[in-house]
C-alpha positions as CSV (number, residue, x, y, z in Angstrom):
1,X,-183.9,58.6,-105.6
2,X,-181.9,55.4,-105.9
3,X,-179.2,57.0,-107.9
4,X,-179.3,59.6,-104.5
5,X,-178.5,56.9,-102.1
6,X,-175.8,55.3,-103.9
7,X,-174.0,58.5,-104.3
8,X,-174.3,59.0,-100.4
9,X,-172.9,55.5,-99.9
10,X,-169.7,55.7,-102.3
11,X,-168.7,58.7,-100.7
12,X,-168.6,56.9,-97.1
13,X,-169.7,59.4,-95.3
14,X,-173.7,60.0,-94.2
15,X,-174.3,64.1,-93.2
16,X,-175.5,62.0,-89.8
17,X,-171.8,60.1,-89.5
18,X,-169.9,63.7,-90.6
19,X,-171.8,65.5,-87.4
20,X,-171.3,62.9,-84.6
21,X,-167.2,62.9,-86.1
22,X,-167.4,66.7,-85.9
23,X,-168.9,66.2,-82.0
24,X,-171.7,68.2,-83.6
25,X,-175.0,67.5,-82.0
26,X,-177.7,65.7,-84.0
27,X,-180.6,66.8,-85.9
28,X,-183.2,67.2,-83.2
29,X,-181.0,67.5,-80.4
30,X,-182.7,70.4,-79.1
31,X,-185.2,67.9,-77.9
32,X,-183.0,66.0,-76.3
33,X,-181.6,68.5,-73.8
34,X,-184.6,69.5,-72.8
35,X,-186.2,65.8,-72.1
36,X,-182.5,65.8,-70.0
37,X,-183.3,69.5,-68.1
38,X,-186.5,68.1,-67.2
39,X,-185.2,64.6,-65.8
40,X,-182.8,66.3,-64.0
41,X,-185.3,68.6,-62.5
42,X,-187.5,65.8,-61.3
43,X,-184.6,64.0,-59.8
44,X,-184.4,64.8,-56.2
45,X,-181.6,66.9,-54.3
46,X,-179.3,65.5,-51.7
47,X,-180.9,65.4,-48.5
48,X,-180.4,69.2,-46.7
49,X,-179.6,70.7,-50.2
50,X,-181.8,74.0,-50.9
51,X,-181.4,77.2,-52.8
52,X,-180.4,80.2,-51.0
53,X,-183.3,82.2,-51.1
54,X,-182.2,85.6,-49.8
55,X,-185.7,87.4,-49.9
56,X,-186.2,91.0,-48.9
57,X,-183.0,90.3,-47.1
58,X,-180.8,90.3,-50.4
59,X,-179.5,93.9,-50.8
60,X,-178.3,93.8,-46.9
61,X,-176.7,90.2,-47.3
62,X,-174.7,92.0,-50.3
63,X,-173.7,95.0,-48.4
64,X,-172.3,93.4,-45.0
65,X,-170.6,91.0,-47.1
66,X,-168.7,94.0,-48.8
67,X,-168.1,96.3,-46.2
68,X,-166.8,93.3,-44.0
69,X,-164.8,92.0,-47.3
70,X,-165.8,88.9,-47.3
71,X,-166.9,86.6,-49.7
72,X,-170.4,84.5,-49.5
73,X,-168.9,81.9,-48.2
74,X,-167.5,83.7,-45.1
75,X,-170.1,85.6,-44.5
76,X,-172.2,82.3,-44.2
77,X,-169.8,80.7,-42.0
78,X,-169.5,84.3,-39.5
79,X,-173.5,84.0,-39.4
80,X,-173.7,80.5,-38.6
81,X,-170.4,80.7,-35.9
82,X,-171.7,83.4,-34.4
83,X,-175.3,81.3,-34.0
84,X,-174.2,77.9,-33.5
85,X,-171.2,79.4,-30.6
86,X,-173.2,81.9,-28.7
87,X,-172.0,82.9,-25.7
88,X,-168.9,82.0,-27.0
89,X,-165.7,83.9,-28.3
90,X,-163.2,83.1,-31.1
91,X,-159.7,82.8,-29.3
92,X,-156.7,82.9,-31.7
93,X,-153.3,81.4,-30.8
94,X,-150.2,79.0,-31.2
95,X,-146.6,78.1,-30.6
96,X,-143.7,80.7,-29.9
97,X,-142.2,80.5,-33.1
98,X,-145.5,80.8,-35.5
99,X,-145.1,77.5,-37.7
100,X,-148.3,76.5,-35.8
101,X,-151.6,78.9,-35.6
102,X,-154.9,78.1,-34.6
103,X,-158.5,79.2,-33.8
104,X,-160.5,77.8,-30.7
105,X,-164.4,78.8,-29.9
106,X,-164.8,78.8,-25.9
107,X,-165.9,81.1,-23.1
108,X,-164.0,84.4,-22.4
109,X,-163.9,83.0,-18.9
110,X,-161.6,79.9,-19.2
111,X,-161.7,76.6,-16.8
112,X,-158.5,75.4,-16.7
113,X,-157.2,72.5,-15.9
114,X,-153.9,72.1,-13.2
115,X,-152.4,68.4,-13.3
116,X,-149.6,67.0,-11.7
117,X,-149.5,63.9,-13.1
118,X,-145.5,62.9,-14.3
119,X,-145.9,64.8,-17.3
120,X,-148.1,67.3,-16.8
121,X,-145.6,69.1,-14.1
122,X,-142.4,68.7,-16.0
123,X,-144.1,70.7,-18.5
124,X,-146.6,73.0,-16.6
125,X,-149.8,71.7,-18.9
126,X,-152.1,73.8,-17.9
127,X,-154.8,73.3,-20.2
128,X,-159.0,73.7,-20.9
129,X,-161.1,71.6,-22.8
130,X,-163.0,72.1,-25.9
131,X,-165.0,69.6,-28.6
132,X,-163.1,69.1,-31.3
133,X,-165.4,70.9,-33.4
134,X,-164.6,74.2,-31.6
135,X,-161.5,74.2,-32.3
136,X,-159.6,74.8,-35.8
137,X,-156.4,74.1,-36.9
138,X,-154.8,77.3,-39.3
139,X,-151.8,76.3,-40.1
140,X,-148.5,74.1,-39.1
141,X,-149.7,69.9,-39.4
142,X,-146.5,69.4,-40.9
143,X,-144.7,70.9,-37.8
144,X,-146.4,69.5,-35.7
145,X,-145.0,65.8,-33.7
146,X,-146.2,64.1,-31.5
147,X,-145.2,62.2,-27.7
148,X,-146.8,59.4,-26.4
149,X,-146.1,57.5,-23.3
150,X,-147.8,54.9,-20.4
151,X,-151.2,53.8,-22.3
152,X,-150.1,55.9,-25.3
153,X,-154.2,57.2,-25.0
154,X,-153.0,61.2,-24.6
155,X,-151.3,62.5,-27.4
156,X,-148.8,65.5,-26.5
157,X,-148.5,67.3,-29.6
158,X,-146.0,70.4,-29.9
159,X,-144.0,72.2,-32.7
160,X,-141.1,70.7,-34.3
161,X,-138.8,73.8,-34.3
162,X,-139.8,75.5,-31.1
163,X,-141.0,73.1,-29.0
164,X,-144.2,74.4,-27.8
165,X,-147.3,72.6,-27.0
166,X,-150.0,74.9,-27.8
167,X,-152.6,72.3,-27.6
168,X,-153.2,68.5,-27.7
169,X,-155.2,65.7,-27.5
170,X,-155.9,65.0,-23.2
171,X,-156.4,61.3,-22.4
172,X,-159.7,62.1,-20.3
173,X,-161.0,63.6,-23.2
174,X,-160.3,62.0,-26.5
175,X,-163.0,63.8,-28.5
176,X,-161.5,67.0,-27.8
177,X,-159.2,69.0,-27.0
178,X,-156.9,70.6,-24.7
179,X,-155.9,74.2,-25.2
180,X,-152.7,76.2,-23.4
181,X,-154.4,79.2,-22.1
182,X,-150.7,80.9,-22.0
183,X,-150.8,80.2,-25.9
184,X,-153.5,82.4,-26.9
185,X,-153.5,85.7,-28.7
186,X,-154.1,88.6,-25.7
187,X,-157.5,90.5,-25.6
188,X,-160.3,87.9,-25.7
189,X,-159.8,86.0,-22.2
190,X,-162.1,87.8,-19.7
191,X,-160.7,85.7,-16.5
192,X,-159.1,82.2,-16.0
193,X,-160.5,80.0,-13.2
194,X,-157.9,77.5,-12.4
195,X,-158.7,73.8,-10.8
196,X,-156.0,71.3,-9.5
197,X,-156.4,67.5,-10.7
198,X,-154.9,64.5,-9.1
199,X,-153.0,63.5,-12.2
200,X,-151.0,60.9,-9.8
201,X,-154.2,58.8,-9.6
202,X,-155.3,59.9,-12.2
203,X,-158.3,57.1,-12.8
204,X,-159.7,58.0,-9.3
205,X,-160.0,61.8,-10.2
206,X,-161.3,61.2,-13.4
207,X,-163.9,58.7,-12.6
208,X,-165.2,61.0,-9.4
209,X,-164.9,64.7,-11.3
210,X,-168.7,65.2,-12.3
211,X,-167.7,67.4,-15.9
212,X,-164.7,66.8,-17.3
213,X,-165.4,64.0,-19.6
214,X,-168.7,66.6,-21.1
215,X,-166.6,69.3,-21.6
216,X,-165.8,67.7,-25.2
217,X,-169.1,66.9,-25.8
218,X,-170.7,69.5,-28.4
């Protein structure tokens, strides 16, 4: 047995050393994973995290999502858009020439917004108001710039290359945004209810209009 051991320490090399070199797991390793499985198992999810559990409700999940070709993903995200914005519609629309696109959630019966403060007339912003989370930029940041003026609070965003100003960021409404009814895609406005604002003192209007400042509020 000694003569064993010696042998095994000339050559330098324990079977134990040659399998962690190799990246080969260890004798007994098999008890290893399984002490990890369970520890991992017992620690807890991130708060909100849960299995989809599909249920009896499996088989018809699978087929909408394939007739509508549309991964999991999407079809989650149609399911819970079409919960979370009820009563709502999924306008499309953008700038003349197309480097900017984008998709807004609001009524099909729009409330838009007429000012004629300095601005505003020169460049006929009509506009309604959404939360920011209702509305979704596709495509076009990069050609997007921006114009800021007086207390630099509104920012006038517009395309680069055309000039349009689709949408933008109103100074009563900071949280939101403003969208150019005249930019969206025809078919999904049902009417367009249009209200003039004293943009020339402009603090007075905004301070006495009773729902502009909610209507980016989600």
């Amino acid at each position: 047995m000694v003569r064993v051991k010696k042998a095994a320490a000339k050559g330098g090399v324990s079977e134990r050393s040659r399998r962690s070199a190799q990246g080969d797991p260890p004798k007994g390793a098999g008890g290893t994973k399984a002490a990890v499985k369970r520890q991992a198992e017992k620690e807890p999810k991130e708060e909100g995290e849960q299995p989809l559990d599909l249920g009896g409700q499996r088989q018809r999940w699978v087929h909408f999502a394939k007739q509508q070709k549309l991964s999991s993903e999407e079809a989650a995200k149609l399911l819970l858009d079409s919960f979370e914005y009820k009563g709502l519609v999924k306008h499309s629309g953008g700038c003349h020439c197309g480097a900017v696109r984008f998709e807004v959630w609001a009524s099909a019966d729009i409330h838009v917004f007429d000012c004629n403060c300095s601005v505003c007339v020169k460049k006929q912003n009509h506009h309604f108001i959404v939360p920011a989370s209702r509305f979704k930029l596709l495509k076009g940041s990069e050609s997007l710039t921006t114009y800021k003026f007086n207390t630099k609070k509104a920012l006038h965003t517009f395309c680069k290359f055309c000039g349009v100003q689709s949408f933008y960021t109103p100074r009563s409404n900071p949280d939101g945004y403003g969208i150019a009814p005249h930019c969206l895609d025809e078919g999904t406005v049902h009417s367009v209810h249009v209200e003039q604002i004293n943009g020339k003192d402009w603090e007075k209007a905004i301070k006495e209009h009773k729902t502009i400042g909610s209507m980016s509020k989600s």
